[in-house]
VEXVEX-149745 format. One record per residue (C-alpha): residue number from 0; residue in three letters; x, y, z. Coordinates in nm, 2 decimals, decimal comma, padded with zeros to 4 digits, always signed. Example, Ala and Ser with C-alpha at 12.3 -4.5 7.8 and 13.67 -1.06 7.14 Angstrom:
+------+------+--------+--------+--------+
| rose | tinu |     c1 |     c2 |     c3 |
+------+------+--------+--------+--------+
|    0 |  ala | +01,23 | -00,45 | +00,78 |
|    1 |  ser | +01,37 | -00,11 | +00,71 |
+------+------+--------+--------+--------+
***
This chain:
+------+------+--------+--------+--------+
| rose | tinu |     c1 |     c2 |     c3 |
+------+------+--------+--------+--------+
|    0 |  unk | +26,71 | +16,83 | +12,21 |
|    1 |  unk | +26,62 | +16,49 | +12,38 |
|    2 |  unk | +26,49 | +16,47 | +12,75 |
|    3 |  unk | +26,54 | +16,14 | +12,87 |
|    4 |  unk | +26,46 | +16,01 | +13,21 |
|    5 |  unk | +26,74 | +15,87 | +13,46 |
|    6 |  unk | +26,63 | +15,50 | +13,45 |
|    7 |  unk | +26,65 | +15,52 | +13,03 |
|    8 |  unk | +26,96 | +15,74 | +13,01 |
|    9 |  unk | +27,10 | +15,40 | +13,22 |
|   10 |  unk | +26,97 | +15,16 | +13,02 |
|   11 |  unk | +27,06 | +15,37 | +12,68 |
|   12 |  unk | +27,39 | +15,53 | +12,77 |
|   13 |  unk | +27,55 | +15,42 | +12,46 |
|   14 |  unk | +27,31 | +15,48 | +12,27 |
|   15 |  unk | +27,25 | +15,87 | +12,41 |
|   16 |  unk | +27,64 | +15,91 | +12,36 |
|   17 |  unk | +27,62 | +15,81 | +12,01 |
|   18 |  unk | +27,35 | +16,08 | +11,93 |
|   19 |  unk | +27,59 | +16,32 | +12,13 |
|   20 |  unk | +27,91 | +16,25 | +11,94 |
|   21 |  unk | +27,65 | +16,34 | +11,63 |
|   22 |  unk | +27,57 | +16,67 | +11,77 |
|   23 |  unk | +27,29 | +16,65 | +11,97 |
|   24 |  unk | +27,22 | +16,76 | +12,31 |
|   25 |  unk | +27,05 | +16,50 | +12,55 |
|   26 |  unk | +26,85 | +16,64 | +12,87 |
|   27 |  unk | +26,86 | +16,39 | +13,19 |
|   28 |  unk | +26,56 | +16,42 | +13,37 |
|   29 |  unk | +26,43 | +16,29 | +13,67 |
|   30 |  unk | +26,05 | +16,27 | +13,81 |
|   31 |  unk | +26,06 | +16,51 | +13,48 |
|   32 |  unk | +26,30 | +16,75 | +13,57 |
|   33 |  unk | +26,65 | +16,84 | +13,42 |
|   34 |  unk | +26,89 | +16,73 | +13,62 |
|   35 |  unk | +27,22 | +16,72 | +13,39 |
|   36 |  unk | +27,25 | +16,76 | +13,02 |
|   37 |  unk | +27,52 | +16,55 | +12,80 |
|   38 |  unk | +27,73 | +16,77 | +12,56 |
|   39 |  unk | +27,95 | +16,75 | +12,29 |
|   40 |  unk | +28,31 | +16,79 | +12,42 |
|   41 |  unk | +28,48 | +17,00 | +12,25 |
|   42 |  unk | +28,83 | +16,90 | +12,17 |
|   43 |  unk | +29,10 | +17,12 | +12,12 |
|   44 |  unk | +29,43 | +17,02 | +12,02 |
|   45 |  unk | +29,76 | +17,22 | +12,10 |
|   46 |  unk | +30,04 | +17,22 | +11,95 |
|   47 |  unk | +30,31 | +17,43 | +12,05 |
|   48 |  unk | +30,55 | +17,57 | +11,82 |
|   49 |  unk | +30,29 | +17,61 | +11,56 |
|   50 |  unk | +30,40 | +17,99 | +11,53 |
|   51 |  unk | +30,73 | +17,96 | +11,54 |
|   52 |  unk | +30,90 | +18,21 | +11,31 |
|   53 |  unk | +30,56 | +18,42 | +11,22 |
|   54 |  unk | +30,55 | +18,65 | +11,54 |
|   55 |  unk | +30,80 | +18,90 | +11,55 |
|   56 |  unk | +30,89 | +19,13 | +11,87 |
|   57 |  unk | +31,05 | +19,46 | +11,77 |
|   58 |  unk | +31,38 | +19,55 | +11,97 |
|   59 |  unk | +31,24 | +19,86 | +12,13 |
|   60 |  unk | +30,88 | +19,70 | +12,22 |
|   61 |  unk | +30,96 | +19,75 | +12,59 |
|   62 |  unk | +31,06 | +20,10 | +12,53 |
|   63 |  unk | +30,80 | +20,39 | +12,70 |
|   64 |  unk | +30,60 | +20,53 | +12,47 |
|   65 |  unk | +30,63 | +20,94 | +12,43 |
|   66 |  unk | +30,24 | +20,96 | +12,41 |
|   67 |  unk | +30,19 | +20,72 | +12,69 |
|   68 |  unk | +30,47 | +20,88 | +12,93 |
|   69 |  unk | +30,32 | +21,22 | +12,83 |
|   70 |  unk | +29,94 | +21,12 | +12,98 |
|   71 |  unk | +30,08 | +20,98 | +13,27 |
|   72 |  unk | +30,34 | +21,31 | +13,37 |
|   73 |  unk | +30,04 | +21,53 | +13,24 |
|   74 |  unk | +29,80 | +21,43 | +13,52 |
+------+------+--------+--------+--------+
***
């Protein structure tokens, strides 16, 4: 992990976000304390649809349950 100081993460920002985009993590310090850290983003892409036809829902799924029903009217 790289600690950087405000006035060099300025002057460097391109730099600092090049190390990021490889994996690193970059501290932003200043008078030598962390102040913000840079981060990967992580990027997730959606795509809905992608499980169309693999998820089945049974016809009765809404149905009560006899064991479920059975610890409720028990109590």
């Amino acid at each position: 992990m790289v600690v950087v100081n405000v006035h060099e993460a300025k002057t460097n920002l391109s730099r600092l976000l090049e190390r990021v985009e490889a994996g690193e993590r970059v501290i932003i310090a200043r008078a030598g304390k962390p102040v913000a850290e840079l981060v990967p983003h992580l990027r997730v892409d959606i795509v809905f649809g992608r499980a169309a036809g693999e998820i089945i829902v049974a016809d009765d799924f809404d149905e009560p349950s006899e064991v479920i029903v059975a610890m409720f009217e028990d109590s």
